[in-house]
C-alpha positions, 0 to 999 in steps of 0.5 A: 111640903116635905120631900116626898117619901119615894123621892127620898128613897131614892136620895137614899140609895143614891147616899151609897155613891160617890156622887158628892166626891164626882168633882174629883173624877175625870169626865170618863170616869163618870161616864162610865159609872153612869152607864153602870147604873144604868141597871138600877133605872126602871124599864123604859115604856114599850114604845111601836117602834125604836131605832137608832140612826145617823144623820148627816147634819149641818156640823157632821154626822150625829146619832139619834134615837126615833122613837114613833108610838104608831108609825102606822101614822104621820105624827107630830115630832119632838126633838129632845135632848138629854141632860148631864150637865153637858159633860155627860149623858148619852142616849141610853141614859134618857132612854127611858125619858124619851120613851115616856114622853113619845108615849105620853104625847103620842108624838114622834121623838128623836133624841139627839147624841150631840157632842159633849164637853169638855172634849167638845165645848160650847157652842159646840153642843149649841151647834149640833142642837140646832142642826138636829133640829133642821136636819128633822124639820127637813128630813121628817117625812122619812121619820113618819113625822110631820115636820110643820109640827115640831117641838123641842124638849129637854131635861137640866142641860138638855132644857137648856139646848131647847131653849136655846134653839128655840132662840136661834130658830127664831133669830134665823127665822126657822126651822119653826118650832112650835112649841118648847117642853123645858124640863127642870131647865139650866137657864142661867149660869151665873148661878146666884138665884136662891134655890141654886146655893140654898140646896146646893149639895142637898136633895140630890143636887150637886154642890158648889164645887161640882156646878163650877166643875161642869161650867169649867167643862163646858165653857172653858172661859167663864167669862161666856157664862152670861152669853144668851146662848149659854143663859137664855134667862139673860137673853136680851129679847124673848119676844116671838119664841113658841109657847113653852111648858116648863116643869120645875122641882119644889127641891131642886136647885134650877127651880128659881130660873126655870120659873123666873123663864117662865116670867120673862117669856110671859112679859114677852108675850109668850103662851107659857104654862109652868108647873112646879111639883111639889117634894120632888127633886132634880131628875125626877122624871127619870124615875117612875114616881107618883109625879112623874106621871102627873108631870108627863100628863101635864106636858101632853095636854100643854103641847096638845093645843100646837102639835095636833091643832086642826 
């Protein structure tokens, strides 16, 4: 279907930008512009109760934002993280994300600060995932969560963390995750699918030069960029990974690969669900558009089954 109208009021406003020129800036640079937009995204959903806090985890103290939709109750717990191509992003750019996934689930959600590129490299945002992820498993009774009851959720790069933690959660046999909610995931770096150089540069995607200029921040050594732990589409077993849902953009660039994960986990043997929306962009559940509703909805009832099973 064409692009959908509020999908492209939003690219229009966006045009006013310099986000084509972005592979030109430095890191900070972007950084800081982003957090000077952070006016124009609409109010996050109210949410009982949001507080910030440090953990003491694996690889050193991280930050997080708990987010609990009724913390008269011990709730299910999702460990989410932002997207930003791992060189930006932060907690209050996903806020409102966060917030509306805690609400949609009526679980728990803690988003995690992990450290970003190219100040810190991978596996250095891997590391930090996944030690977020067990120090909560762990510690989730002082969230107002059960910790048997866990899943891990991301957008764009954030997807990516997920599903890689859910790959190294399996391999080190635990913690158990229940289930993994991919978000428009970055699953494969070598960036040759059709979607990822058919709209390269079009409907609010980054171009070519600036897909190197993240990887190159990122990995430093592109020749990483087929590890399993940088693309998980390339990783060499899926079986035993928990069931996913996985959202995908009719005219987004990662929509092949996400949907191709979604492919290879079923071969696997994995319970997977994959929605694509159609006229959407990259990002769209970012902003308060028709489908961002539908789409949160949808992630609720697929996760329902696990996290709140008797």
């Amino acid at each position: 279907m064409p692009l959908h109208p509020q999908a492209q009021a939003h690219l229009d406003r966006l045009a006013a930008t310099r986000f084509s020129d972005m592979h030109t800036l430095a890191p900070d640079a972007i950084r800081q512009g982003m957090r000077r937009m952070l006016a124009a995204l609409p109010p996050g959903a109210p949410v009982a109760s949001v507080a910030d806090r440090r953990i003491d985890s694996a690889v050193g103290p991280l930050d997080v934002r708990i987010y609990h939709p009724s913390p008269r109750q011990v709730l299910p717990v999702i460990v989410f993280f932002h997207g930003g191509g791992f060189v930006l992003g932060d907690l209050d750019t996903h806020d409102g994300l966060a917030r509306s996934i805690a609400v949609a689930t009526q679980a728990v959600v803690v988003s995690v600060a992990y450290p970003l590129a190219p100040e810190h490299r991978f596996p250095a945002g891997v590391d930090a995932a996944f030690a977020a992820t067990a120090w909560v498993a762990e510690h989730a009774a002082q969230l107002g969560a059960d910790g048997h009851r866990l899943a891990v959720a991301g957008d764009s790069a954030g997807g990516n963390l997920a599903a890689v933690v859910a790959l190294k959660a399996r391999d080190a046999a635990g913690p158990r995750i229940a289930h993994q909610l991919l978000i428009y995931p970055d699953v494969d770096f070598r960036r040759i699918n059709t979607s990822i150089q058919a709209y390269a540069g079009q409907y609010g995607n980054i171009g070519r030069e600036m897909q190197h200029w993240f990887m190159d921040h990122y990995l430093g050594d592109r020749a990483l960029k087929t590890h399993a732990l940088v693309s998980p589409l390339l990783a060499g077993d899926l079986r035993g990974l928990p069931p996913a849902h996985i959202v995908t953009a009719e005219f987004d660039a990662l929509r092949d690969e996400g949907e191709a994960y979604g492919e290879r986990l079923r071969e696997a043997g994995v319970p997977v669900s994959v929605k694509r929306y159609d006229g959407m962009i990259h990002e769209f559940m970012r902003w308060p558009f028709d489908a961002t509703r539908e789409a949160l909805a949808d992630a609720a009832r697929a996760l329902r089954p696990t996290l709140f099973a008797a």
